[in-house]
C-alpha atoms as an extended CHARMM CRD file, in Angstrom:
* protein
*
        67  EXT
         1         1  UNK       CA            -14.9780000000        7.9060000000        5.3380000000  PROA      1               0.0000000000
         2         2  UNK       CA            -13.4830000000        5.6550000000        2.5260000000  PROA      2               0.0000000000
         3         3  UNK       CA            -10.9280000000        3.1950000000        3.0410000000  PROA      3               0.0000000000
         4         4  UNK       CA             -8.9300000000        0.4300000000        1.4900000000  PROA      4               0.0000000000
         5         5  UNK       CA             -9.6370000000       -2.2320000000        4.0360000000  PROA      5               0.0000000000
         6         6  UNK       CA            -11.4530000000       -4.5710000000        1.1920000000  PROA      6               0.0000000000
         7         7  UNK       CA             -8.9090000000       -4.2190000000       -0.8350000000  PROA      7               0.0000000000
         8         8  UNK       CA             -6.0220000000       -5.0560000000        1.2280000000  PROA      8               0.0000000000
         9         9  UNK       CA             -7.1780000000       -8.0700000000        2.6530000000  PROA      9               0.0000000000
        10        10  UNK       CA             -8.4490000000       -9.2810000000       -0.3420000000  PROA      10              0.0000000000
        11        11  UNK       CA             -4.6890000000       -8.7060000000       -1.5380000000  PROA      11              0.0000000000
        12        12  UNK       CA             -3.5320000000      -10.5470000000        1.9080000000  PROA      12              0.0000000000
        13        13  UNK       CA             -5.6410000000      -13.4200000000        0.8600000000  PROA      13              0.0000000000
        14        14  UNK       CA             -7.5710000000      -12.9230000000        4.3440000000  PROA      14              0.0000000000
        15        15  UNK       CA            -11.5680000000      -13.4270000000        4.8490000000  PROA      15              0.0000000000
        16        16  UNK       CA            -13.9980000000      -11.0710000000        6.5830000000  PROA      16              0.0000000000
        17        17  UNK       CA            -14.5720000000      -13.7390000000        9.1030000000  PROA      17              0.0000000000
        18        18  UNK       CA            -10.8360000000      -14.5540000000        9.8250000000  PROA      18              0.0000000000
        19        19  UNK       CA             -9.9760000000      -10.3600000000       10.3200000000  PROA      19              0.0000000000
        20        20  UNK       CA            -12.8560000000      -10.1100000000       12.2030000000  PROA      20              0.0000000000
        21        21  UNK       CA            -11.3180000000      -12.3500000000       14.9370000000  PROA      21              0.0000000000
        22        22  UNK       CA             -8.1980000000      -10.7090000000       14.8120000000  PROA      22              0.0000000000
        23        23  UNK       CA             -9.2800000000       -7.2260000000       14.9340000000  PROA      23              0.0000000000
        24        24  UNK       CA            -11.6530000000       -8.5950000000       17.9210000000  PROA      24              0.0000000000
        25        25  UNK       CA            -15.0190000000       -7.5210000000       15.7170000000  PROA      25              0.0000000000
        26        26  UNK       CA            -17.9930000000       -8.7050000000       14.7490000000  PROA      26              0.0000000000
        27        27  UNK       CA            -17.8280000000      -10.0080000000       10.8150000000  PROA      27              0.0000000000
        28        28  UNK       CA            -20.9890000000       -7.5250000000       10.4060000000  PROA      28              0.0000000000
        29        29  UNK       CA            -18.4030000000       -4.8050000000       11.8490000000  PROA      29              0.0000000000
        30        30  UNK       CA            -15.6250000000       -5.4480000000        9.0210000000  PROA      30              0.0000000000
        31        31  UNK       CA            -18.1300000000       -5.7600000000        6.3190000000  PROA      31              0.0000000000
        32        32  UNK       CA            -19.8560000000       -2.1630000000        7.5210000000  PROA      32              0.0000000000
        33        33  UNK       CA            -16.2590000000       -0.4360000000        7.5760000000  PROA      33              0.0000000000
        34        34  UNK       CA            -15.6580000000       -2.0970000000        4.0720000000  PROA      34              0.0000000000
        35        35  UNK       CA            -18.5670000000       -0.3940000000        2.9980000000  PROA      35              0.0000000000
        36        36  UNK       CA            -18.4860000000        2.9040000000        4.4670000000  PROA      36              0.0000000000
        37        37  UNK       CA            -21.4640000000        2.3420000000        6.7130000000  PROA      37              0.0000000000
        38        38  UNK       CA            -19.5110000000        2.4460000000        9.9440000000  PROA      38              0.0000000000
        39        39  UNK       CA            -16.4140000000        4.8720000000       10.9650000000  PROA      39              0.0000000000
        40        40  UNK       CA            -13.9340000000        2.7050000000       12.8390000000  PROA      40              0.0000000000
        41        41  UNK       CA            -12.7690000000        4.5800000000       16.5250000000  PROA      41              0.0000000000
        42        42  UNK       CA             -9.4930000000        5.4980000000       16.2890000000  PROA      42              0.0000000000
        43        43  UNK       CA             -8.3500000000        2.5580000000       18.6170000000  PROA      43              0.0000000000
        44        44  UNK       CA             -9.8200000000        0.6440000000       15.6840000000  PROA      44              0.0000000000
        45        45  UNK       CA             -8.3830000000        2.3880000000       12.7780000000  PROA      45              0.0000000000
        46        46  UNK       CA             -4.7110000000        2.1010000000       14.6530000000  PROA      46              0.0000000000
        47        47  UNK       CA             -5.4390000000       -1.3560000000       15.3190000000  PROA      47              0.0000000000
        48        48  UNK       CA             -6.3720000000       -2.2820000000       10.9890000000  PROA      48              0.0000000000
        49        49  UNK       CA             -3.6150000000       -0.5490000000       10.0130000000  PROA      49              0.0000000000
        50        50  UNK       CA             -1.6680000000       -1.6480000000       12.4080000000  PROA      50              0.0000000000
        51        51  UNK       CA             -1.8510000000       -4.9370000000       11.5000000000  PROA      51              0.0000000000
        52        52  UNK       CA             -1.4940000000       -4.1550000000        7.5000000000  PROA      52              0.0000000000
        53        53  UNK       CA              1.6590000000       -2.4630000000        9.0400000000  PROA      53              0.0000000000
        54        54  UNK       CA              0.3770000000        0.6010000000        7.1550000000  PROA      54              0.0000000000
        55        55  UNK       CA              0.0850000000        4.0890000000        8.1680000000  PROA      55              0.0000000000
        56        56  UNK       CA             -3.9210000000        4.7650000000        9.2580000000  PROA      56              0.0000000000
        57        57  UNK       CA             -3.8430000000        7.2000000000        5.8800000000  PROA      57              0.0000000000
        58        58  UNK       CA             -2.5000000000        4.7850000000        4.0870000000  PROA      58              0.0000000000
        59        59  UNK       CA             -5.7790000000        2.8350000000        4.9820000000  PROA      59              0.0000000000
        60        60  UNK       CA             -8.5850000000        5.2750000000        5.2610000000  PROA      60              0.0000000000
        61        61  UNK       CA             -9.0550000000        8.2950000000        3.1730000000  PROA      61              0.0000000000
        62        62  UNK       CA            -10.4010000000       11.7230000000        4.7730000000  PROA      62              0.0000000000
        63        63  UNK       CA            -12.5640000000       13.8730000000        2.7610000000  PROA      63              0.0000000000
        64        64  UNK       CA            -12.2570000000       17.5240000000        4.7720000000  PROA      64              0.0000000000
        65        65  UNK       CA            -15.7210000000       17.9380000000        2.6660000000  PROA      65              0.0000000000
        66        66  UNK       CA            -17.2870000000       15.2030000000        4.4010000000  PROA      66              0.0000000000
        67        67  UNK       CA            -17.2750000000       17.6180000000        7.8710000000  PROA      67              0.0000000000
C-alpha cells in the first residue's frame, strides 16, 4: 500500500525519530511504512492520519489490484 506519510511530515517539518515517539513506534517502523515495506494496522493508520488531521485516504492510497 502507498502512502503520503514521507511527504507530509517532511511538509510538517517533523523527523522520523520525533513521529516515531508520537505515533508510539519504532523509527525502523515509520521508515518501513514510508517505504511501503510495512502495512500500518488500522489502529495505526487512524492514529497517522489522525494526527495529520487527515482522512486515512487522504494518507494511504489503496490499489484494489494489489488484492
Amino acid at each position: 500500500m502507498k502512502n503520503k506519510i514521507e511527504e507530509i511530515r517532511k511538509a510538517k517539518g517533523i523527523r522520523q525519530e520525533d513521529f516515531a515517539k508520537i505515533m508510539g513506534v519504532s523509527r525502523q517502523t515509520i521508515s518501513s511504512l514510508e517505504t511501503g515495506k510495512y502495512n500500518p494496522s488500522i489502529f495505526l493508520a487512524y492514529k497517522i492520519a489522525k494526527f495529520f488531521e487527515m482522512t486515512i485516504e487522504e494518507v494511504f492510497i489503496f490499489d484494489e489490484e494489489e488484492i
